[in-house]
Jmol script that loads the backbone (N, CA, C; Angstrom):
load data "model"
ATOM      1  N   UNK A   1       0.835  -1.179   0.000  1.00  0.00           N
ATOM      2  CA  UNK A   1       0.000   0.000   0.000  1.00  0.00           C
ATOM      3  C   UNK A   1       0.882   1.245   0.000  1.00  0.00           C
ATOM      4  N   UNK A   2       0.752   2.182  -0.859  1.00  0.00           N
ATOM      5  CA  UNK A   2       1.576   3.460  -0.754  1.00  0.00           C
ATOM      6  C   UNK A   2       0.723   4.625   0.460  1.00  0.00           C
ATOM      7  N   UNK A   3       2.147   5.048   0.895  1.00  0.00           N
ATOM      8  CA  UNK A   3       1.386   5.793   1.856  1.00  0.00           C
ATOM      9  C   UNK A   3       1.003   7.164   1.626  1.00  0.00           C
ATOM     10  N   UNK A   4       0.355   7.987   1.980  1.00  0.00           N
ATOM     11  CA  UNK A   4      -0.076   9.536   1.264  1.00  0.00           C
ATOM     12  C   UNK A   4       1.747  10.819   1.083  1.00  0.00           C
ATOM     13  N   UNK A   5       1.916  11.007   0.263  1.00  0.00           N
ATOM     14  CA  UNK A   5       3.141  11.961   0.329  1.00  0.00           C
ATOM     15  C   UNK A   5       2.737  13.394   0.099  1.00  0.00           C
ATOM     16  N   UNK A   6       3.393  13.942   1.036  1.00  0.00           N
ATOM     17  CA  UNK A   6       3.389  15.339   1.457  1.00  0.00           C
ATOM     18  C   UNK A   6       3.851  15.852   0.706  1.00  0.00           C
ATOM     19  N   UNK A   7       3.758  17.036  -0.883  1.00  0.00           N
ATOM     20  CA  UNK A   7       4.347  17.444  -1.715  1.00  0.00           C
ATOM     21  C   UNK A   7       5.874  18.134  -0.975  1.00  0.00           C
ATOM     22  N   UNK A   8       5.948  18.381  -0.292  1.00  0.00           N
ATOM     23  CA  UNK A   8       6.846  18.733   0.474  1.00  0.00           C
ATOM     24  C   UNK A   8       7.934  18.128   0.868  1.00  0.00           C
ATOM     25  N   UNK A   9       7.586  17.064   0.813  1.00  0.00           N
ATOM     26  CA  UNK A   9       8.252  15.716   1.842  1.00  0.00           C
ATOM     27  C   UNK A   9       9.315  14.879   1.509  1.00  0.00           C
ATOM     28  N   UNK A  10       9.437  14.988  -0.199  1.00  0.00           N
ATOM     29  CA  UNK A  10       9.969  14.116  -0.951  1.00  0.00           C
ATOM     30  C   UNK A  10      11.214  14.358  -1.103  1.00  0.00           C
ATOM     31  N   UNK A  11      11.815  12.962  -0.613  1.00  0.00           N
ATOM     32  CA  UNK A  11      13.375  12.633  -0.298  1.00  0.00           C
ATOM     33  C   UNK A  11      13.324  11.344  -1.231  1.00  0.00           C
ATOM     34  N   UNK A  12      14.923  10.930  -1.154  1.00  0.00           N
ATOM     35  CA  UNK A  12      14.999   9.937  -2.025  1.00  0.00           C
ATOM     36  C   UNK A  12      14.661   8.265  -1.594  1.00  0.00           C
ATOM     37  N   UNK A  13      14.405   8.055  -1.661  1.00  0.00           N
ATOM     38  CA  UNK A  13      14.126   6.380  -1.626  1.00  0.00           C
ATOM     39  C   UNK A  13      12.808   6.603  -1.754  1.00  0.00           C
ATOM     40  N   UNK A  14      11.552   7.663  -1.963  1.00  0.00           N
ATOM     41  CA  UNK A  14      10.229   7.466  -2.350  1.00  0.00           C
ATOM     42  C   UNK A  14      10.418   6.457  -3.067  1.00  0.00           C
ATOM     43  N   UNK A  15       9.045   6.196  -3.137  1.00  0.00           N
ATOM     44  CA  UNK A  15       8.155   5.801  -4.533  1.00  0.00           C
ATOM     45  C   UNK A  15       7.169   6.099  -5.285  1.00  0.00           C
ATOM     46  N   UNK A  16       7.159   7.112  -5.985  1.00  0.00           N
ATOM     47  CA  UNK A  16       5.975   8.507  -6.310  1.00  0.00           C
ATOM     48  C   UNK A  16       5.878   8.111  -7.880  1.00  0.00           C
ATOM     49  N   UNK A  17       4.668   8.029  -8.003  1.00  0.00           N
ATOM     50  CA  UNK A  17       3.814   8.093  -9.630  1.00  0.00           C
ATOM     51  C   UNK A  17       3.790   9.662  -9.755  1.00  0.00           C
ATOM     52  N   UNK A  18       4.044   9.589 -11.059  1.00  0.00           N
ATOM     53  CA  UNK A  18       4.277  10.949 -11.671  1.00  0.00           C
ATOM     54  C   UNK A  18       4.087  11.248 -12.709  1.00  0.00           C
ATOM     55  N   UNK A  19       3.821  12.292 -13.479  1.00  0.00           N
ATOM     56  CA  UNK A  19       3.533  12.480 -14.788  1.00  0.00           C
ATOM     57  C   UNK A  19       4.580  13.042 -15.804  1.00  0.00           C
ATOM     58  N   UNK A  20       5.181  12.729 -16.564  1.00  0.00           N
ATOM     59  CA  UNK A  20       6.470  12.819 -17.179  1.00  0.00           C
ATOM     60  C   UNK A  20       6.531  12.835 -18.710  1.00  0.00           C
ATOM     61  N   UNK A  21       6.713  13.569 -19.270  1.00  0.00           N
ATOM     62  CA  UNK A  21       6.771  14.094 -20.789  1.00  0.00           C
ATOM     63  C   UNK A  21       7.952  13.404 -21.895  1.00  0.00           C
ATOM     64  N   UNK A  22       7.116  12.695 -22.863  1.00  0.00           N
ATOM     65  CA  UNK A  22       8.159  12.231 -23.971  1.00  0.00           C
ATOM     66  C   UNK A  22       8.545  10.797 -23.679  1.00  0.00           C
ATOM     67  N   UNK A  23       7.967  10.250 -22.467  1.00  0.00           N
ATOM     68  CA  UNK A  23       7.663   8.741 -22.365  1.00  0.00           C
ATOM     69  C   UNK A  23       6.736   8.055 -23.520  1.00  0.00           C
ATOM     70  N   UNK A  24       6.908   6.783 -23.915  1.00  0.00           N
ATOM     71  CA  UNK A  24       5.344   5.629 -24.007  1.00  0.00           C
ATOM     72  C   UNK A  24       4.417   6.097 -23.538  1.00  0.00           C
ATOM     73  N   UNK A  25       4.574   5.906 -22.432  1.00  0.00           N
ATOM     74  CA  UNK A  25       3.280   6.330 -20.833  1.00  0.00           C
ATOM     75  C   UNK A  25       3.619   7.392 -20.865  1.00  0.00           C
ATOM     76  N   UNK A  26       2.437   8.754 -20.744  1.00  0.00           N
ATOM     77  CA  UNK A  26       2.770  10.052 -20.071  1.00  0.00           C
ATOM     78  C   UNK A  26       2.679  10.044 -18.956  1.00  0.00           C
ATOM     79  N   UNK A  27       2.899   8.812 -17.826  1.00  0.00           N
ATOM     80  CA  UNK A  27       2.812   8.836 -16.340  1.00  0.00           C
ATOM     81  C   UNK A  27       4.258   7.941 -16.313  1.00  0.00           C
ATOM     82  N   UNK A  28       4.721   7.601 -14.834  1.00  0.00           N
ATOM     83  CA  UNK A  28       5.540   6.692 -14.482  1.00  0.00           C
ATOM     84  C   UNK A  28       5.861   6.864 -13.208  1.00  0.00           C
ATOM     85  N   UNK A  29       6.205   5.770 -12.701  1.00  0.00           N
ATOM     86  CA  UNK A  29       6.576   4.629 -11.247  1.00  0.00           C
ATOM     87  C   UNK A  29       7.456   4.629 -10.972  1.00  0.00           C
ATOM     88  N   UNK A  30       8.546   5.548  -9.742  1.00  0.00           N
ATOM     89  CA  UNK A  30       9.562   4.719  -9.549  1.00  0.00           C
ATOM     90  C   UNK A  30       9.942   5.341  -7.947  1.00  0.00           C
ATOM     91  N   UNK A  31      11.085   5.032  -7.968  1.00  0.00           N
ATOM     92  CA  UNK A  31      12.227   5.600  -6.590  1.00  0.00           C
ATOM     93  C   UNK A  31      13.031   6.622  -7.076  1.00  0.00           C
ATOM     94  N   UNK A  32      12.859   7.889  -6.266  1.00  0.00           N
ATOM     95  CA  UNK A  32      13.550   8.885  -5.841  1.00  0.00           C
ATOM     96  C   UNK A  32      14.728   8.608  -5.845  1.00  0.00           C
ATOM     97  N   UNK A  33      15.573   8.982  -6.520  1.00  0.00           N
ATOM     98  CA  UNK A  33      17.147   8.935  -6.519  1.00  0.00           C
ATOM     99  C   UNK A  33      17.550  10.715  -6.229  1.00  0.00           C
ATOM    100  N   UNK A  34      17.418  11.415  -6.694  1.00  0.00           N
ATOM    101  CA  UNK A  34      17.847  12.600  -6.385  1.00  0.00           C
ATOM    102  C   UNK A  34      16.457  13.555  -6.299  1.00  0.00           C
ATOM    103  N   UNK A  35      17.088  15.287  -5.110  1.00  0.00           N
ATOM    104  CA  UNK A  35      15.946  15.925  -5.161  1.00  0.00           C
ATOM    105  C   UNK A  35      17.009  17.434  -5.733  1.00  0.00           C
ATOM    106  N   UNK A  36      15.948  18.353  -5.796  1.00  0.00           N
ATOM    107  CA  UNK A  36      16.540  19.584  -6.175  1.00  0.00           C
ATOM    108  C   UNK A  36      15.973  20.821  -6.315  1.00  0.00           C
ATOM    109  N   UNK A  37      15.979  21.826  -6.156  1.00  0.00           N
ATOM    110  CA  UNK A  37      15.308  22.975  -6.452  1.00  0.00           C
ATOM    111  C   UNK A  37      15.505  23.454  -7.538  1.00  0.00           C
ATOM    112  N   UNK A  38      14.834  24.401  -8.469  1.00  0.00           N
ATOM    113  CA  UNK A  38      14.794  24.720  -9.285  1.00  0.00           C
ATOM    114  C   UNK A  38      14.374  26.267  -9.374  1.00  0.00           C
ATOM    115  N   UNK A  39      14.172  27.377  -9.164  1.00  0.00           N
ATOM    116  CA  UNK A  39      13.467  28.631  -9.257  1.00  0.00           C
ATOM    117  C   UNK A  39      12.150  28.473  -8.292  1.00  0.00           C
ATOM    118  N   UNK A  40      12.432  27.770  -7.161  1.00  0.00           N
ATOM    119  CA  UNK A  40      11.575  27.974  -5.595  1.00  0.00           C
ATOM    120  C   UNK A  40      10.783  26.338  -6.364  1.00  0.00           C
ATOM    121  N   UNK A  41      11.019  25.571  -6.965  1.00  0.00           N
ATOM    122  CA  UNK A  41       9.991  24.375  -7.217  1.00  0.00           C
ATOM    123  C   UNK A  41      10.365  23.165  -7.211  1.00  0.00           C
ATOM    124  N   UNK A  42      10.555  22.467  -6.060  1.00  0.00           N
ATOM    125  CA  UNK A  42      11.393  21.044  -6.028  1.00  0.00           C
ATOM    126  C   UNK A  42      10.855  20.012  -7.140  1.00  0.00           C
ATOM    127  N   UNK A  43      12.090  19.680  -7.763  1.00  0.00           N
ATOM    128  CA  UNK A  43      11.941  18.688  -8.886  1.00  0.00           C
ATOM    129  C   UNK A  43      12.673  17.459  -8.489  1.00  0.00           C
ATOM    130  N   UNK A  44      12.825  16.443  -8.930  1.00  0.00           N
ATOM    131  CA  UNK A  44      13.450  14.862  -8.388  1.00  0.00           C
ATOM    132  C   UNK A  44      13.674  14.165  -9.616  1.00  0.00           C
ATOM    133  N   UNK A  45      14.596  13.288  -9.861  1.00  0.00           N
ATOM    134  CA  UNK A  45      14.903  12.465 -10.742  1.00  0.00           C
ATOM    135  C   UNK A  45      14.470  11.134  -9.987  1.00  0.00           C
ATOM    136  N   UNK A  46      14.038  10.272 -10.914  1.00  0.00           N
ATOM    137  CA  UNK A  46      13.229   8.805 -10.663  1.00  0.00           C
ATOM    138  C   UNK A  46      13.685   7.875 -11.385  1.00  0.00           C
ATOM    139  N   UNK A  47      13.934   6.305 -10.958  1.00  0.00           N
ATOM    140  CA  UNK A  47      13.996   5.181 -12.158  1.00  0.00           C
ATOM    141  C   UNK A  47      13.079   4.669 -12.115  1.00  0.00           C
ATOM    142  N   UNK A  48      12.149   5.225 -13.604  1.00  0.00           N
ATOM    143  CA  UNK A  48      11.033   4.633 -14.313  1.00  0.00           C
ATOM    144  C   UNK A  48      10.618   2.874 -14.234  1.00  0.00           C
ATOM    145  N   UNK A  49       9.880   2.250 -13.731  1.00  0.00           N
ATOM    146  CA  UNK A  49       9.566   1.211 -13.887  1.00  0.00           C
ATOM    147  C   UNK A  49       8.869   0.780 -14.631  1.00  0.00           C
ATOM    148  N   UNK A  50       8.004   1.963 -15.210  1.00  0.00           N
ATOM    149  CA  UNK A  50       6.969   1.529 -16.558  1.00  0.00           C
ATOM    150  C   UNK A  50       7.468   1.758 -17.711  1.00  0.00           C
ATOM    151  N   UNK A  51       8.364   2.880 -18.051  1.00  0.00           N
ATOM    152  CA  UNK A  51       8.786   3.530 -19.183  1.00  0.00           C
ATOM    153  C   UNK A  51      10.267   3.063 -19.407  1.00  0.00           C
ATOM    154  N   UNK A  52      11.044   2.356 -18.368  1.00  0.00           N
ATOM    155  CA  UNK A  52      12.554   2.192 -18.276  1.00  0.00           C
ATOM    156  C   UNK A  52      13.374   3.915 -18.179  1.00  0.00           C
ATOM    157  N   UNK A  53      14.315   3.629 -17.710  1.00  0.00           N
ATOM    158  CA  UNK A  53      15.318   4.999 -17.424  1.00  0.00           C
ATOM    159  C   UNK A  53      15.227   5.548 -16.216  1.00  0.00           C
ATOM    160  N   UNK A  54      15.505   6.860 -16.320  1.00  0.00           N
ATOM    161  CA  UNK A  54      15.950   8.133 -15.537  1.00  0.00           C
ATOM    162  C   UNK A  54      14.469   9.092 -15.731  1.00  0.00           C
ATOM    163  N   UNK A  55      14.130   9.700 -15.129  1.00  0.00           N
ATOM    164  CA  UNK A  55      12.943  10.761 -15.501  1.00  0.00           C
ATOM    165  C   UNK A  55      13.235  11.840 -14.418  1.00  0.00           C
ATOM    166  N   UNK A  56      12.292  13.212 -14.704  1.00  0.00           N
ATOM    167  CA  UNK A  56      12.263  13.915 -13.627  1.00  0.00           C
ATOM    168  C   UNK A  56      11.164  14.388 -14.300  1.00  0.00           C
ATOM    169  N   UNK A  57      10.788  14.894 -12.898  1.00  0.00           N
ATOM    170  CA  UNK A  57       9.662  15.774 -12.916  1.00  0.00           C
ATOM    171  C   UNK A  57       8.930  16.891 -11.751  1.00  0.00           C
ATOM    172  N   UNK A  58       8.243  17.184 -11.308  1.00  0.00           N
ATOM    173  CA  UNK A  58       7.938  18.315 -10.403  1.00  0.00           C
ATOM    174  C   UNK A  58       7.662  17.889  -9.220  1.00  0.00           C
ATOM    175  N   UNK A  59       7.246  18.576  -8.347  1.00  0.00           N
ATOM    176  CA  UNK A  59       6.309  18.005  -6.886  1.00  0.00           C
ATOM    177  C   UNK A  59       4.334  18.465  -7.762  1.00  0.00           C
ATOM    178  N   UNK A  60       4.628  19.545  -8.419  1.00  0.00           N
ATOM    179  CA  UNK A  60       3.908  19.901  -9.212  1.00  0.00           C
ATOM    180  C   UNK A  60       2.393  18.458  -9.894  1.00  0.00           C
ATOM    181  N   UNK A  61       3.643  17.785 -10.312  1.00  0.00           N
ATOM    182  CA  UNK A  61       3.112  17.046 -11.430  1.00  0.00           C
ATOM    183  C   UNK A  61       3.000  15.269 -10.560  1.00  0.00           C
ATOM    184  N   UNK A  62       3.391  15.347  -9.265  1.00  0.00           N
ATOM    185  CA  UNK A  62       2.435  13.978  -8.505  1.00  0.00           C
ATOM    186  C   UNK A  62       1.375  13.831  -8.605  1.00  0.00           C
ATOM    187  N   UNK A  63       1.489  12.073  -9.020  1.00  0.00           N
ATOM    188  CA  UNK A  63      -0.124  11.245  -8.713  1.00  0.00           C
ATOM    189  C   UNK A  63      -0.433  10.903  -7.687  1.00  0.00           C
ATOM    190  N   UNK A  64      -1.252  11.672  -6.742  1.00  0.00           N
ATOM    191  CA  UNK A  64      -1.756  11.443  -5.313  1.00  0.00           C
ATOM    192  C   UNK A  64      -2.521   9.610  -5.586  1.00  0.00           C
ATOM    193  N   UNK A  65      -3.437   9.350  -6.786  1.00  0.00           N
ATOM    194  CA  UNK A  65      -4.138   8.406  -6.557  1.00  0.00           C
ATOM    195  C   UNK A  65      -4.016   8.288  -8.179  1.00  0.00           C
ATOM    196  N   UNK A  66      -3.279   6.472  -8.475  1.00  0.00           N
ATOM    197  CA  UNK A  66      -2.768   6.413  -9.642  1.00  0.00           C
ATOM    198  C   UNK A  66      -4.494   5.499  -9.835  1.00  0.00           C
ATOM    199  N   UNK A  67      -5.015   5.659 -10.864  1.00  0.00           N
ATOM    200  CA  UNK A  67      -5.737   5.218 -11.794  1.00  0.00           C
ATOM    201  C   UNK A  67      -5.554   3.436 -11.861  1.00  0.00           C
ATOM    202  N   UNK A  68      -6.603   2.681 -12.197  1.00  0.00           N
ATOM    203  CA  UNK A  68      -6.610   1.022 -12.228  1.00  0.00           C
ATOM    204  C   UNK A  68      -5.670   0.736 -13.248  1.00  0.00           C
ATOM    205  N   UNK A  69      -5.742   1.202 -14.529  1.00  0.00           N
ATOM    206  CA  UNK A  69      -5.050   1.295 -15.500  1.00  0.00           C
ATOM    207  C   UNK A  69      -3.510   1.165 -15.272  1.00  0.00           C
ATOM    208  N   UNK A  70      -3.287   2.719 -14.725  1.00  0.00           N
ATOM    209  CA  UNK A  70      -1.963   2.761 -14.360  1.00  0.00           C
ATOM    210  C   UNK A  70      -1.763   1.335 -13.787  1.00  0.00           C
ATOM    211  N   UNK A  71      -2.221   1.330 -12.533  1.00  0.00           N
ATOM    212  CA  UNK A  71      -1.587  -0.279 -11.703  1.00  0.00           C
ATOM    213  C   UNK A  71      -1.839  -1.079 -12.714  1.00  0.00           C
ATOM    214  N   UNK A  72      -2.677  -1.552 -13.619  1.00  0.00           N
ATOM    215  CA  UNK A  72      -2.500  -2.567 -14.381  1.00  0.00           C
ATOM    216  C   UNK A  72      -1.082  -2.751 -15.419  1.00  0.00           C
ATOM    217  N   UNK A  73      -0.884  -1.338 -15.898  1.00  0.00           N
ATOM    218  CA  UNK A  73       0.068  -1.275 -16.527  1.00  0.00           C
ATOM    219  C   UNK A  73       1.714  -1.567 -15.658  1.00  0.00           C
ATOM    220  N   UNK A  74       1.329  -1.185 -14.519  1.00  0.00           N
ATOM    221  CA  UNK A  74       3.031  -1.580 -13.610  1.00  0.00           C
ATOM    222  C   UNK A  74       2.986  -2.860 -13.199  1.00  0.00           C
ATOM    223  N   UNK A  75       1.913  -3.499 -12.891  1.00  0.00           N
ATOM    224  CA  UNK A  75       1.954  -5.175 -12.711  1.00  0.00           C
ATOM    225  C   UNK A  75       2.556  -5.599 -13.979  1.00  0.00           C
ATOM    226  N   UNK A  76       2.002  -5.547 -15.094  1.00  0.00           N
ATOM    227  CA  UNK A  76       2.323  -6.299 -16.622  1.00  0.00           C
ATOM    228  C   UNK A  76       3.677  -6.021 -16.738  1.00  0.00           C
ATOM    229  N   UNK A  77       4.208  -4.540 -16.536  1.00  0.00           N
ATOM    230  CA  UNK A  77       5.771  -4.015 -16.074  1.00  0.00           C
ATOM    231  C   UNK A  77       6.375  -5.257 -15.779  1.00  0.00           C
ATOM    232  N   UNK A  78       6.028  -5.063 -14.760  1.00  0.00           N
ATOM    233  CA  UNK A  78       6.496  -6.379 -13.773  1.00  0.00           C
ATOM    234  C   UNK A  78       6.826  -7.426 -13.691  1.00  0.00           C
ATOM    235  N   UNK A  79       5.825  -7.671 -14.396  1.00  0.00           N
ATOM    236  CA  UNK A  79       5.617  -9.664 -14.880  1.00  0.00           C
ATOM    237  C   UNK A  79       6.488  -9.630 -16.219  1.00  0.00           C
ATOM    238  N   UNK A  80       6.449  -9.021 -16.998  1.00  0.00           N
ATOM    239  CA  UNK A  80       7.694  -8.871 -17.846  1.00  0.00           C
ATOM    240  C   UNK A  80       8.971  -8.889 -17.728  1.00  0.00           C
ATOM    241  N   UNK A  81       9.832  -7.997 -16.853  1.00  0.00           N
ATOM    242  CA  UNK A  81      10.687  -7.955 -16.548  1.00  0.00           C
ATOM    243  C   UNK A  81      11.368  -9.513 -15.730  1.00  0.00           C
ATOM    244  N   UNK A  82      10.190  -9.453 -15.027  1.00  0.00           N
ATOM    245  CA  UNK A  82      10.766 -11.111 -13.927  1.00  0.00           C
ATOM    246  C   UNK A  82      10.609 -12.436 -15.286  1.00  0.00           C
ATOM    247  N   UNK A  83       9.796 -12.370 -16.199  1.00  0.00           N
ATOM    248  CA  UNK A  83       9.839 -13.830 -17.201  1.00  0.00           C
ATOM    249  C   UNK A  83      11.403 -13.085 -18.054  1.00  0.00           C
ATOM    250  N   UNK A  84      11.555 -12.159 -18.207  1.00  0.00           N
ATOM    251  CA  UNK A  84      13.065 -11.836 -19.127  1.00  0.00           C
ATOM    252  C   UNK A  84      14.322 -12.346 -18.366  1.00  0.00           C
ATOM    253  N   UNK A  85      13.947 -12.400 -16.773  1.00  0.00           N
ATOM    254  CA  UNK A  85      15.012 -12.771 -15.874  1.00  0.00           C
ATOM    255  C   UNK A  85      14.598 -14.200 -16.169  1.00  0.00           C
ATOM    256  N   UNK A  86      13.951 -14.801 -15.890  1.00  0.00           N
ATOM    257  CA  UNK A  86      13.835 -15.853 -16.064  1.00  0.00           C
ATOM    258  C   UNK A  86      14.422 -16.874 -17.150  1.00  0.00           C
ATOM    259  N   UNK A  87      14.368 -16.213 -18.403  1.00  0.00           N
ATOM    260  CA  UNK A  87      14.519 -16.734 -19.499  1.00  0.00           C
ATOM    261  C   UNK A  87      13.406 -16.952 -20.048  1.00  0.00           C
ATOM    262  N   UNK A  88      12.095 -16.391 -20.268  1.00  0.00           N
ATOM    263  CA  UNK A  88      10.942 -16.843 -21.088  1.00  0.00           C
ATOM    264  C   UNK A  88      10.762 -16.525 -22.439  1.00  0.00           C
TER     265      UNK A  88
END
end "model"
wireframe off; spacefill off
backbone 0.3
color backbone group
């Protein structure tokens, strides 16, 4: 269960859905690796779990409450990645 994040709050090891430009998905899933200010507006870099990579994006642009879809789409993520480990 994700717990509610305080736009404020965000340090690195989150795990914050976000909305992110020039992806597959115009959303994506991951962990907080870095935070930063920008002209008074904390921004964060993330590794994408739906889209693969690096992303950033705003405090601005958090998904308080990701959509069924979305979760459907990061499970299938998921199950993909673990049958590629696998060898399938």
């Amino acid at each position: 269960m994700q717990k509610r994040l305080n736009r404020e709050e965000v340090k690195e090891g989150d795990m914050i859905w976000a909305y992110v430009k020039g992806a597959d998905q115009n959303y994506g899933y991951g962990e907080v690796c870095s935070v930063w200010y920008h002209e008074g507006l904390m921004w964060f870099d993330f590794f994408d779990q739906i889209n693969g990579g690096k992303r950033s994006s705003n405090v601005l642009k958090i998904i308080e409450k990701p959509g069924a879809r979305m979760e459907s789409k990061l499970l299938q993520t998921l199950k993909e990645v673990r049958d590629i480990k696998r060898g399938k």
